[in-house]
PDB file of N, H, CA, C and O in Angstrom:
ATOM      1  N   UNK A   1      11.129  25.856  97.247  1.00  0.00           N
ATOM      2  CA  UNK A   1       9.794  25.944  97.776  1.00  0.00           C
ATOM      3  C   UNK A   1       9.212  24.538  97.894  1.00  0.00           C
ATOM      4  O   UNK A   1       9.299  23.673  97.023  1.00  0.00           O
ATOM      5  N   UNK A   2       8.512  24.394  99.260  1.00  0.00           N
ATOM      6  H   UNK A   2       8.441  25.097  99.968  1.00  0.00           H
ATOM      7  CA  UNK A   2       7.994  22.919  99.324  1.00  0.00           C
ATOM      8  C   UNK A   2       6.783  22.795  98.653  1.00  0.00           C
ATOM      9  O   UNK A   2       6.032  23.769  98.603  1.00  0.00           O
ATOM     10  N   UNK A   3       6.443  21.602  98.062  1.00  0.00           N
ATOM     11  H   UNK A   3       7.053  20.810  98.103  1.00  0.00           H
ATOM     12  CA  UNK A   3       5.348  21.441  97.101  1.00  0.00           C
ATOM     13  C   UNK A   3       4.034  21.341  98.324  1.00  0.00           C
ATOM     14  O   UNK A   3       4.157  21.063  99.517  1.00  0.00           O
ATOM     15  N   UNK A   4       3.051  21.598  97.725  1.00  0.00           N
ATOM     16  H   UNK A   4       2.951  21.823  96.756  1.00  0.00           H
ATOM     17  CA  UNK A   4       2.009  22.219  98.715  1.00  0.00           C
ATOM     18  C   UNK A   4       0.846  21.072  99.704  1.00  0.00           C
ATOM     19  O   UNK A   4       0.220  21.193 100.757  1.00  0.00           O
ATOM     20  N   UNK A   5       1.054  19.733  98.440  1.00  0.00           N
ATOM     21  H   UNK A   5       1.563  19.634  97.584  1.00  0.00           H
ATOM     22  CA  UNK A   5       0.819  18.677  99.121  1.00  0.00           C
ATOM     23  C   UNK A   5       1.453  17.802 100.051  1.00  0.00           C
ATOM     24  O   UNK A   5       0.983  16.746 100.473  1.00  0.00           O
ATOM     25  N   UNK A   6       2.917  18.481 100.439  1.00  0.00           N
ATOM     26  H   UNK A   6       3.299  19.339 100.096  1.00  0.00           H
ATOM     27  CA  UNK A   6       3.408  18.036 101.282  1.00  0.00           C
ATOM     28  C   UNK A   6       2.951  17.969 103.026  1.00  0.00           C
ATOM     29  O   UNK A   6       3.043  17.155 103.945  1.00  0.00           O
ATOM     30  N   UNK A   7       2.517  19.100 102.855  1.00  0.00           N
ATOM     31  H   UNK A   7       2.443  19.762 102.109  1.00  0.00           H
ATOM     32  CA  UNK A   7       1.461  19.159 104.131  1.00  0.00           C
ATOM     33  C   UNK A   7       0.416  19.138 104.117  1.00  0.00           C
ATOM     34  O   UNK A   7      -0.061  19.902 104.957  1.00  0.00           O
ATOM     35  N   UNK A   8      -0.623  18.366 103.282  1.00  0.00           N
ATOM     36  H   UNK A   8      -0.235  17.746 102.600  1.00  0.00           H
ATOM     37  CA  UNK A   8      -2.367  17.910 103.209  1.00  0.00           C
ATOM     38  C   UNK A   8      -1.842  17.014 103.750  1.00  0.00           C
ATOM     39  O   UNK A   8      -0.765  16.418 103.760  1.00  0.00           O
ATOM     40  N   UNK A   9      -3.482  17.002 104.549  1.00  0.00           N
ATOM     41  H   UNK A   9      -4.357  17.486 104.541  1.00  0.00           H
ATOM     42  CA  UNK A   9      -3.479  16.016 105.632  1.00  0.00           C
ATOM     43  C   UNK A   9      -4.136  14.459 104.465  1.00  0.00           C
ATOM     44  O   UNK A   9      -4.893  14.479 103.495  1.00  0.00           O
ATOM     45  N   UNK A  10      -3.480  13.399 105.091  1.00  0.00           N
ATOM     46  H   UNK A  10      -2.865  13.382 105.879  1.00  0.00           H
ATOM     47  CA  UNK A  10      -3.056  12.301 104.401  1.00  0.00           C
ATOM     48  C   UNK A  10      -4.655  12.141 102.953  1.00  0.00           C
ATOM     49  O   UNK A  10      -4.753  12.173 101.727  1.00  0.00           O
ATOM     50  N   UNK A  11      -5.758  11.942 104.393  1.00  0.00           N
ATOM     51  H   UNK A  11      -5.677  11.916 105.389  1.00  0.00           H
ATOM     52  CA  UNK A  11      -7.076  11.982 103.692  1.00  0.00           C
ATOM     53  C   UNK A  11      -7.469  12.600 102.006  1.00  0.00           C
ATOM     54  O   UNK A  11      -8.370  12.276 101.232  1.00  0.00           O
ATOM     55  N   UNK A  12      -6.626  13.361 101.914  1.00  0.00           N
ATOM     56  H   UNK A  12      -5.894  13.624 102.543  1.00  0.00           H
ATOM     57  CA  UNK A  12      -6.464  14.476 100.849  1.00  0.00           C
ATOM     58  C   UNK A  12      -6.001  14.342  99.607  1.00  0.00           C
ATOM     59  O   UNK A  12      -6.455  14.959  98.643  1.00  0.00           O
ATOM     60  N   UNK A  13      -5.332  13.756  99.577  1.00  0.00           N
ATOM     61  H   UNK A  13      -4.963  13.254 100.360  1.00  0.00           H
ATOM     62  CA  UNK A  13      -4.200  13.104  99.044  1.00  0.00           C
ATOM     63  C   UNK A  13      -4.929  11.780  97.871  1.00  0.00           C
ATOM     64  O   UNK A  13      -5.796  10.920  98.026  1.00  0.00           O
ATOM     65  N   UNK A  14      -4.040  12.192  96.696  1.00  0.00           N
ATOM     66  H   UNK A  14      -3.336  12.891  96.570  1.00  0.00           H
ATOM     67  CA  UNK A  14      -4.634  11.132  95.504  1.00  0.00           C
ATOM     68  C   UNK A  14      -3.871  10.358  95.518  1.00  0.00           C
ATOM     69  O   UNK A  14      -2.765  10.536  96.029  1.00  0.00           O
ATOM     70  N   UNK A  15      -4.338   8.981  94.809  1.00  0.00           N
ATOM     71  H   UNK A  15      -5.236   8.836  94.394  1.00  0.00           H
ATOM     72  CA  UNK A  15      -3.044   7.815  95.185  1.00  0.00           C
ATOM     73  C   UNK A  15      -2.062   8.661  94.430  1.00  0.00           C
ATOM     74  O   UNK A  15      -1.335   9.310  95.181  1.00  0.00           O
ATOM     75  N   UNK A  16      -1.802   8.862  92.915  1.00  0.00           N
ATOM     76  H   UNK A  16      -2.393   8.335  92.304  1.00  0.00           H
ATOM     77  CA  UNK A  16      -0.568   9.061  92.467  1.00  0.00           C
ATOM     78  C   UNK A  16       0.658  10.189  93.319  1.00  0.00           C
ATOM     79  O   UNK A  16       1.825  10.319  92.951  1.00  0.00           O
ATOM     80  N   UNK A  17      -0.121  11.066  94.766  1.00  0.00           N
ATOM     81  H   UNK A  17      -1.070  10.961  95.065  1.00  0.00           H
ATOM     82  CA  UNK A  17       0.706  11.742  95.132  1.00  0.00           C
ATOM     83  C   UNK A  17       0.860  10.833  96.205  1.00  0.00           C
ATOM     84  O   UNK A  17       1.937  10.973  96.784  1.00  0.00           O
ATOM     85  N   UNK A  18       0.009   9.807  96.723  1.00  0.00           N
ATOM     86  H   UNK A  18      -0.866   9.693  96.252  1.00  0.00           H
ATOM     87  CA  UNK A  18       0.356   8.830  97.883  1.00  0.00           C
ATOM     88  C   UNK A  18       2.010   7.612  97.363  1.00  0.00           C
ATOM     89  O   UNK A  18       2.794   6.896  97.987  1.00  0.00           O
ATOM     90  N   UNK A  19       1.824   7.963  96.078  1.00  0.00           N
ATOM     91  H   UNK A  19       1.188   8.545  95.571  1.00  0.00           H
ATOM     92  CA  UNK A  19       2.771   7.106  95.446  1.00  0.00           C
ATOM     93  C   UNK A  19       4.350   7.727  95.507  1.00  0.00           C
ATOM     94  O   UNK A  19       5.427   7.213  95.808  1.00  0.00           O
ATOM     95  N   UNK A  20       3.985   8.976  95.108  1.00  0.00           N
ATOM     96  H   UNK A  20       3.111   9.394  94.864  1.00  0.00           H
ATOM     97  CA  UNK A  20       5.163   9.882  95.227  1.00  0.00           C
ATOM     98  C   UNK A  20       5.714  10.472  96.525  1.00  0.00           C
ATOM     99  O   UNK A  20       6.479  11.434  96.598  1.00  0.00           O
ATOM    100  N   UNK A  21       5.286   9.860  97.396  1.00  0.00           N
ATOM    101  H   UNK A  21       4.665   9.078  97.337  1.00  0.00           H
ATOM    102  CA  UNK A  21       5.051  10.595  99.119  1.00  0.00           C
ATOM    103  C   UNK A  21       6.210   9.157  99.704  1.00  0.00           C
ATOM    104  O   UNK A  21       7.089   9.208 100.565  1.00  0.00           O
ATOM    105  N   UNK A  22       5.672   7.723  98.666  1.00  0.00           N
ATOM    106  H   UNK A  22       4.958   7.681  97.967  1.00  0.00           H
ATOM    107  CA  UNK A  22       5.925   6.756  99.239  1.00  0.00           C
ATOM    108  C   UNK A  22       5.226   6.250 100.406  1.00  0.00           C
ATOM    109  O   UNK A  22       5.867   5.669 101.282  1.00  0.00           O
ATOM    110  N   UNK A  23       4.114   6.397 100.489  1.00  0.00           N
ATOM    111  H   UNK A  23       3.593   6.869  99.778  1.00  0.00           H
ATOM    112  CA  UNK A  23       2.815   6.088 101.075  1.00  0.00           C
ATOM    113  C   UNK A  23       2.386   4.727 100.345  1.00  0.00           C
ATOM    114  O   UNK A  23       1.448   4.693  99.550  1.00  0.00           O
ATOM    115  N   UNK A  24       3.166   3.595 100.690  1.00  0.00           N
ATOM    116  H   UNK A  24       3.928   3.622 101.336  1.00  0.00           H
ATOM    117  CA  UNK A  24       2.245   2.289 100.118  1.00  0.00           C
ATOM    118  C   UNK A  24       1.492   1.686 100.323  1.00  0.00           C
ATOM    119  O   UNK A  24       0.891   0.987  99.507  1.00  0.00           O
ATOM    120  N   UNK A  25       1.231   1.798 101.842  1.00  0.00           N
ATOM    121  H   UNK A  25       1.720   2.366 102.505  1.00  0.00           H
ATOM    122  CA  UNK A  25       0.174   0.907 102.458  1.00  0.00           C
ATOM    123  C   UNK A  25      -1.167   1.604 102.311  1.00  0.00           C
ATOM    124  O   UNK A  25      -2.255   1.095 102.043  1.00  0.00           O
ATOM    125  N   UNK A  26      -0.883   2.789 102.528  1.00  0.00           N
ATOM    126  H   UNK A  26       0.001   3.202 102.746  1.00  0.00           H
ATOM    127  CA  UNK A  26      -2.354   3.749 102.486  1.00  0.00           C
ATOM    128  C   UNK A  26      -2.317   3.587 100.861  1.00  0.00           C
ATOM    129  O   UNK A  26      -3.197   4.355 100.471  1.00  0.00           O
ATOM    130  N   UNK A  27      -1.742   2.979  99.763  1.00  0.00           N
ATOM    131  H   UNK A  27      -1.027   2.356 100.079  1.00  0.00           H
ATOM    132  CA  UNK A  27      -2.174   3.324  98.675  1.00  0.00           C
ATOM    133  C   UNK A  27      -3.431   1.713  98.921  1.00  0.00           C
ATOM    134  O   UNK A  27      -4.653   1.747  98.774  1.00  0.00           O
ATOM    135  N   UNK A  28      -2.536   0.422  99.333  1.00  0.00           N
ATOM    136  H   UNK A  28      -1.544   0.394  99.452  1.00  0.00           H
ATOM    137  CA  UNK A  28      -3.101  -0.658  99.167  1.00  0.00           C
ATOM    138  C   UNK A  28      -4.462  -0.606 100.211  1.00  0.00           C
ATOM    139  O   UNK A  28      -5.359  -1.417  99.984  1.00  0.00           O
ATOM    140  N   UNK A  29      -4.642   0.528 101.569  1.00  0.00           N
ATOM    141  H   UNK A  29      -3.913   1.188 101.753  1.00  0.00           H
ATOM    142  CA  UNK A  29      -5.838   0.267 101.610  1.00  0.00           C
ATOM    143  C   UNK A  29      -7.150   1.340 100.981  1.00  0.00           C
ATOM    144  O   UNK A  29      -8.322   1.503 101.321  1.00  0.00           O
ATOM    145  N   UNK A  30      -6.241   1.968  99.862  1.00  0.00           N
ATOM    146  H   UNK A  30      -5.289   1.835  99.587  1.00  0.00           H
ATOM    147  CA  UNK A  30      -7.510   2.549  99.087  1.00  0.00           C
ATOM    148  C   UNK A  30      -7.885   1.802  98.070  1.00  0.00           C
ATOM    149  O   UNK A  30      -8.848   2.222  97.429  1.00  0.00           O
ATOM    150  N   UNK A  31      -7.293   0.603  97.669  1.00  0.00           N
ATOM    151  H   UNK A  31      -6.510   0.262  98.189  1.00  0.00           H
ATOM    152  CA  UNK A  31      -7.627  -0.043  96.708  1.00  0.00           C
ATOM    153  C   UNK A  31      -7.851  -1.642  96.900  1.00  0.00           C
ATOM    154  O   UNK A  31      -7.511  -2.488  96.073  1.00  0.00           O
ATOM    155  N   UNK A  32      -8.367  -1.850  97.916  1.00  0.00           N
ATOM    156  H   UNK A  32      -8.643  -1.163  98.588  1.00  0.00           H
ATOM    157  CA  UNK A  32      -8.908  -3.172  98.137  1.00  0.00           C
ATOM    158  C   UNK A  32     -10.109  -3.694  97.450  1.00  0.00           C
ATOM    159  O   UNK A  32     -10.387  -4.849  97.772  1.00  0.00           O
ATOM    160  N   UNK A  33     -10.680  -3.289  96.820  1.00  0.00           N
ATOM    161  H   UNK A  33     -10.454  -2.350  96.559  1.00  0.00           H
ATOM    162  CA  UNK A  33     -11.932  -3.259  95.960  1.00  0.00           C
ATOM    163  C   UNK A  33     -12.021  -2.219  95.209  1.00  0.00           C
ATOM    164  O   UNK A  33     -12.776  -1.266  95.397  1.00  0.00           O
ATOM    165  N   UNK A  34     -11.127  -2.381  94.182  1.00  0.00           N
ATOM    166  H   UNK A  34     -10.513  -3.156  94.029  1.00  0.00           H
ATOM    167  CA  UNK A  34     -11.489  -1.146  93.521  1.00  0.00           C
ATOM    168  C   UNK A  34     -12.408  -1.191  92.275  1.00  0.00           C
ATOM    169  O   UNK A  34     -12.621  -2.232  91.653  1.00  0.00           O
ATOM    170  N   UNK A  35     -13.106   0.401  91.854  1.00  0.00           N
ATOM    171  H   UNK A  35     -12.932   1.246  92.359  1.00  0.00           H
ATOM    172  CA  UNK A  35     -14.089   0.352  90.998  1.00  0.00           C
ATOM    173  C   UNK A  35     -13.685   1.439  90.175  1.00  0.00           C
ATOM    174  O   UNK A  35     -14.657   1.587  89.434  1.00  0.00           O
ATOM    175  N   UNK A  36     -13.083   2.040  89.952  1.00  0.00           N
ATOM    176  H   UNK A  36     -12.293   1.920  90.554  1.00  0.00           H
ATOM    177  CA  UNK A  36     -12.143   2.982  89.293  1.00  0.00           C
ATOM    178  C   UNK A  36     -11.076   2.823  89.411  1.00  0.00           C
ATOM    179  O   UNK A  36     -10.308   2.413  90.282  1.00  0.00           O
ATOM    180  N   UNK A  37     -10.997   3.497  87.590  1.00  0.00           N
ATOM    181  H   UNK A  37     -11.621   3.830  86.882  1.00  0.00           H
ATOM    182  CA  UNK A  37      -9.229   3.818  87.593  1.00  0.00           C
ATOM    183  C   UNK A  37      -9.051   4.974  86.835  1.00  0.00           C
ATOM    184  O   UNK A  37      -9.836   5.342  85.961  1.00  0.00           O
ATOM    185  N   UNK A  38      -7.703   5.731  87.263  1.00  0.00           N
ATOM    186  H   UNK A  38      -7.066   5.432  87.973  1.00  0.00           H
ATOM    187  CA  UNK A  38      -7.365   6.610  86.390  1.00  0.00           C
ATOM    188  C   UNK A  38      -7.239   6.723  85.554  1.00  0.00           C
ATOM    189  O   UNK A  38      -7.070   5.581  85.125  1.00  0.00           O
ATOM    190  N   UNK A  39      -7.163   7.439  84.706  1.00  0.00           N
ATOM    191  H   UNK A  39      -7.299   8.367  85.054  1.00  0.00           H
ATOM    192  CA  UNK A  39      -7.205   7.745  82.849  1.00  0.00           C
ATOM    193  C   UNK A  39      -5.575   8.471  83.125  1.00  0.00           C
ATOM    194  O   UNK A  39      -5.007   7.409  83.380  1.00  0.00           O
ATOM    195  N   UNK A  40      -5.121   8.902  83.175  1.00  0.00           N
ATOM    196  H   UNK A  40      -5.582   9.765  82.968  1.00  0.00           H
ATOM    197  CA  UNK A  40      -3.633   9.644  83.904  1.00  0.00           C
ATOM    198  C   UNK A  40      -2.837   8.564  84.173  1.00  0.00           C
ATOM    199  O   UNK A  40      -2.208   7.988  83.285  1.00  0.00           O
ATOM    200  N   UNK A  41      -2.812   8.259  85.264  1.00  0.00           N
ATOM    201  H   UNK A  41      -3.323   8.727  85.985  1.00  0.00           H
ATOM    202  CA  UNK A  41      -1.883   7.283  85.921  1.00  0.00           C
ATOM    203  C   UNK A  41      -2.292   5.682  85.855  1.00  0.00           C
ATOM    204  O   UNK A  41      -1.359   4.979  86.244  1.00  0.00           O
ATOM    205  N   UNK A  42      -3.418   4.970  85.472  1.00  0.00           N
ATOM    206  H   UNK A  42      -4.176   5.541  85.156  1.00  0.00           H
ATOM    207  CA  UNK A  42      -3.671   3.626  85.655  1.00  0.00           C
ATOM    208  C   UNK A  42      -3.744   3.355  87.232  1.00  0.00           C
ATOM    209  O   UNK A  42      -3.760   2.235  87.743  1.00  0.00           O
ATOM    210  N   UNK A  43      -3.784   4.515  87.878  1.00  0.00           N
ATOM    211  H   UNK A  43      -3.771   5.425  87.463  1.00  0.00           H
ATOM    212  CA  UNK A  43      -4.064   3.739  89.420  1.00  0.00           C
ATOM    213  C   UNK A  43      -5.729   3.315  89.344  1.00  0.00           C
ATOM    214  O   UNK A  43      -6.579   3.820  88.610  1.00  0.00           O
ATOM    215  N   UNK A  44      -5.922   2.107  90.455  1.00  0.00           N
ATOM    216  H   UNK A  44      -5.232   1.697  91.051  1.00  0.00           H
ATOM    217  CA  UNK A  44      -7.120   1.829  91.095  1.00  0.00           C
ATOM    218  C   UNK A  44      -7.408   1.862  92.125  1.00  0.00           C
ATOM    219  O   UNK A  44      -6.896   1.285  93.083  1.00  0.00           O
ATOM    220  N   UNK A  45      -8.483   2.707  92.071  1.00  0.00           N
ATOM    221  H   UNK A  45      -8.899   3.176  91.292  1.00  0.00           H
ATOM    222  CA  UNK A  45      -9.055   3.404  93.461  1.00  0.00           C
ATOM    223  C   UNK A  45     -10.772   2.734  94.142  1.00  0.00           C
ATOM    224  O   UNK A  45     -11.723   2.549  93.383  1.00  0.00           O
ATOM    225  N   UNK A  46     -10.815   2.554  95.143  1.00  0.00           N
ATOM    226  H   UNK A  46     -10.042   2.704  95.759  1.00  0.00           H
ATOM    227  CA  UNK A  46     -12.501   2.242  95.609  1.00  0.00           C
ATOM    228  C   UNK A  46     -12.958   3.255  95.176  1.00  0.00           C
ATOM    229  O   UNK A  46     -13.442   3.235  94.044  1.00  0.00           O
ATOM    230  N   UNK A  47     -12.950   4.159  95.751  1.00  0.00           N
ATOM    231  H   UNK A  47     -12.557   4.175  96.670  1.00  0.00           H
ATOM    232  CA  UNK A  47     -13.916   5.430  94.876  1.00  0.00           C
ATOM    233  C   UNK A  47     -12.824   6.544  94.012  1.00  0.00           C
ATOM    234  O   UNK A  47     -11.639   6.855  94.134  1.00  0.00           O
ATOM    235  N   UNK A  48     -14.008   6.948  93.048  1.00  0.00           N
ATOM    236  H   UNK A  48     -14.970   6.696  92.950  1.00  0.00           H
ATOM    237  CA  UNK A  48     -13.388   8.161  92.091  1.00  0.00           C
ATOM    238  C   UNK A  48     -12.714   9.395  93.312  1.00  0.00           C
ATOM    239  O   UNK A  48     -11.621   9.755  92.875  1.00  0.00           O
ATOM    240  N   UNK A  49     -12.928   9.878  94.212  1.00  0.00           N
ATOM    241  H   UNK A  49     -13.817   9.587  94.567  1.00  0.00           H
ATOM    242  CA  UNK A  49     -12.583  10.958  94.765  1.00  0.00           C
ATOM    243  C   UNK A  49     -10.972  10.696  94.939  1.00  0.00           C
ATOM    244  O   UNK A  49     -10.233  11.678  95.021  1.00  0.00           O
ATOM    245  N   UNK A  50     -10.490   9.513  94.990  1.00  0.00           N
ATOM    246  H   UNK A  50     -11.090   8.716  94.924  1.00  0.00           H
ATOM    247  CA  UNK A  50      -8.826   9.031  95.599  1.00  0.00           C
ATOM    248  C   UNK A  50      -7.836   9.066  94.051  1.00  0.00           C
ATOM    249  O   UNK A  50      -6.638   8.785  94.045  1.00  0.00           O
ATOM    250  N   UNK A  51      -8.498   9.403  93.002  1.00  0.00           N
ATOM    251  H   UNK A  51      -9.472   9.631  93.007  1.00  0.00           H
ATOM    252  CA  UNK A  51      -8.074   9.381  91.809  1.00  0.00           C
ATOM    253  C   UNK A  51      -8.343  11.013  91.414  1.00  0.00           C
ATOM    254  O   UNK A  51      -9.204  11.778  91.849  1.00  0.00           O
ATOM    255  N   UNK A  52      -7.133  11.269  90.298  1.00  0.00           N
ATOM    256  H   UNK A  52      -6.434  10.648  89.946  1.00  0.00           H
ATOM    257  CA  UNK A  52      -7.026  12.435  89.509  1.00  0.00           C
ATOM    258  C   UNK A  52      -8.796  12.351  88.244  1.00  0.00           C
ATOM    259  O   UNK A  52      -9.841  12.997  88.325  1.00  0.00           O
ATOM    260  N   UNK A  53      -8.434  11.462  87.422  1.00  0.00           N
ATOM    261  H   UNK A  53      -7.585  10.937  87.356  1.00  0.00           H
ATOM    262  CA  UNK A  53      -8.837  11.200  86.254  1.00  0.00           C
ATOM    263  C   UNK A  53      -9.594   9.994  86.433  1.00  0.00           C
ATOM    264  O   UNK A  53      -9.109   9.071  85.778  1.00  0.00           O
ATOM    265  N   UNK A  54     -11.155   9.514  87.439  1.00  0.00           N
ATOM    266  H   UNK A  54     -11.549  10.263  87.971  1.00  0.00           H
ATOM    267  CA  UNK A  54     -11.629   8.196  87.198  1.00  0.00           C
ATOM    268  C   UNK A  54     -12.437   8.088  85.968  1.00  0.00           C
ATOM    269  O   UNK A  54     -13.177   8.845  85.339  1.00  0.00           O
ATOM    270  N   UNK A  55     -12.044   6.925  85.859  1.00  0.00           N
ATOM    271  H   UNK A  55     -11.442   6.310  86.370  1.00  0.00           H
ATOM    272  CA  UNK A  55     -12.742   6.156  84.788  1.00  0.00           C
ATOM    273  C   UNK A  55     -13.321   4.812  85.607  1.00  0.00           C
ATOM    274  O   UNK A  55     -12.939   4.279  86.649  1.00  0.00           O
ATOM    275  N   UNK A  56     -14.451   4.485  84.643  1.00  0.00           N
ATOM    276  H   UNK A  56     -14.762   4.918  83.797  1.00  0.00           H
ATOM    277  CA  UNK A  56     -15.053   3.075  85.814  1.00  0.00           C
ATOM    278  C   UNK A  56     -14.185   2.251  85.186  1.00  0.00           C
ATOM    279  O   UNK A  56     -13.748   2.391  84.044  1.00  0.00           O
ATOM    280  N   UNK A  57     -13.789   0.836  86.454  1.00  0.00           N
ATOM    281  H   UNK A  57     -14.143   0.722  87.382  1.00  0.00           H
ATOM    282  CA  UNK A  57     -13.218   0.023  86.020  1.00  0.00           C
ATOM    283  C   UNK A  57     -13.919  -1.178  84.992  1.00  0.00           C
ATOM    284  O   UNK A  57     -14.996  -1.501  85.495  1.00  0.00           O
ATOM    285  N   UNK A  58     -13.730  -1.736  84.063  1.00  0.00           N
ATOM    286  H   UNK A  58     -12.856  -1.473  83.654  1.00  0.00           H
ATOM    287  CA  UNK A  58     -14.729  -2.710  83.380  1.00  0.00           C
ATOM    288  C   UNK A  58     -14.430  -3.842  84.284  1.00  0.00           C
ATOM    289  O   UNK A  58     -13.295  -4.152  84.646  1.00  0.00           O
ATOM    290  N   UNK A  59     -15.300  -4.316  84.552  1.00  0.00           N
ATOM    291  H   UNK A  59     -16.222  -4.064  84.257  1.00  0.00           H
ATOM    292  CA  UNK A  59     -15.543  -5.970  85.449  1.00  0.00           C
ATOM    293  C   UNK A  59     -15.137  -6.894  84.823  1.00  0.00           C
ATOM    294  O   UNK A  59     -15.704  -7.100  83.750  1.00  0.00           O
ATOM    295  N   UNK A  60     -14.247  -7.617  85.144  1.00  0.00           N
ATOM    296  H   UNK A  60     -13.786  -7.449  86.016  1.00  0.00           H
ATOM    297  CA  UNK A  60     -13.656  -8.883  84.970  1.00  0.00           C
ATOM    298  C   UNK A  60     -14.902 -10.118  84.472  1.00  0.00           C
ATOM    299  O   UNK A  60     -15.776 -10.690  85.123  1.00  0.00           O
ATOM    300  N   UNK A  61     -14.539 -10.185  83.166  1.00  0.00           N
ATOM    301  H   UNK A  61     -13.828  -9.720  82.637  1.00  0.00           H
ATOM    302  CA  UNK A  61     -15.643 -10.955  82.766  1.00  0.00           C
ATOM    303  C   UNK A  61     -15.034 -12.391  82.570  1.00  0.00           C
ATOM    304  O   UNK A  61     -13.811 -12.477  82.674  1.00  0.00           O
ATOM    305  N   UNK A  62     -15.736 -13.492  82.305  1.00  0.00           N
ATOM    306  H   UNK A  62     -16.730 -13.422  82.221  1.00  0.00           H
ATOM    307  CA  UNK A  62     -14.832 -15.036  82.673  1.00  0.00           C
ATOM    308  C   UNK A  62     -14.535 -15.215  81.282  1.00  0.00           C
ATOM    309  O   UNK A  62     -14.508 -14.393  80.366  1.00  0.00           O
ATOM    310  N   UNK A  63     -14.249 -16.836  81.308  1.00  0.00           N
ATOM    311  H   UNK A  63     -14.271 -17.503  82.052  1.00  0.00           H
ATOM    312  CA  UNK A  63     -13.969 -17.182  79.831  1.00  0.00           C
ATOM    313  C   UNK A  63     -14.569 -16.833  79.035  1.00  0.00           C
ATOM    314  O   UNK A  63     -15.768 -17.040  79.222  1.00  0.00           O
ATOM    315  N   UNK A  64     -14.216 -16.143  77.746  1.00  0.00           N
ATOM    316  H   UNK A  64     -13.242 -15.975  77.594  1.00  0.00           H
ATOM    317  CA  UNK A  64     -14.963 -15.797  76.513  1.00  0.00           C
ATOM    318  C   UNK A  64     -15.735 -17.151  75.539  1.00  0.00           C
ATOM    319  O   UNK A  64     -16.490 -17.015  74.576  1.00  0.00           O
ATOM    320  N   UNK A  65     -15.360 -18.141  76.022  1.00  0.00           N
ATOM    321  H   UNK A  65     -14.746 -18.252  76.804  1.00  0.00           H
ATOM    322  CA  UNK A  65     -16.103 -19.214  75.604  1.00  0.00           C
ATOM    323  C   UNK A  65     -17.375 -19.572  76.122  1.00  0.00           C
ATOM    324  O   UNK A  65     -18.191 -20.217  75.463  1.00  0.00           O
ATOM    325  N   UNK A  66     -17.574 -19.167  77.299  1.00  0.00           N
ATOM    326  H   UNK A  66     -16.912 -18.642  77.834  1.00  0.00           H
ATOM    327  CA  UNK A  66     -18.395 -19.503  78.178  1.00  0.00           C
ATOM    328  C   UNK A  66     -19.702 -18.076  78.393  1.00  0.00           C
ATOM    329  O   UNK A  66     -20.932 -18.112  78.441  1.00  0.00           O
ATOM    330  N   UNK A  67     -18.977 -17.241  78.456  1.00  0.00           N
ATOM    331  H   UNK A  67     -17.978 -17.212  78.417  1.00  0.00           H
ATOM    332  CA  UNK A  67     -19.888 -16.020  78.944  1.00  0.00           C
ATOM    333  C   UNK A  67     -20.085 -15.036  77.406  1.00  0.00           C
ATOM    334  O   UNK A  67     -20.748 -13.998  77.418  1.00  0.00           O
TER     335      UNK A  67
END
């Protein structure tokens, strides 16, 4: 039996099944700025909807000496 996300249309689709599809480019342009990440898989997504499990991403903070 074929798995059922094999035929959602691409839009649909979470990175970790874009990963398993072998969909790389559509993974890299959901994550050009990303602000979430999964709690599941560690993917990073622009928005929570392209993820299973978001979590916000914490912001890159600078040197700990400094900031």
């Amino acid at each position: 039996m074929a798995d059922s996300n094999e035929n959602a249309p691409i839009e649909q689709l979470k990175i970790c099944q874009l990963r398993a599809q072998g969909l790389l480019e559509e993974i890299d342009r959901r994550s050009t700025d990303p602000t979430v990440v999964c709690g599941k898989c560690g993917a990073k997504a622009n928005h929570a909807a392209q993820v299973h499990n978001p979590r916000p991403l914490k912001e890159a903070r600078g040197d700990s000496f400094w900031s």
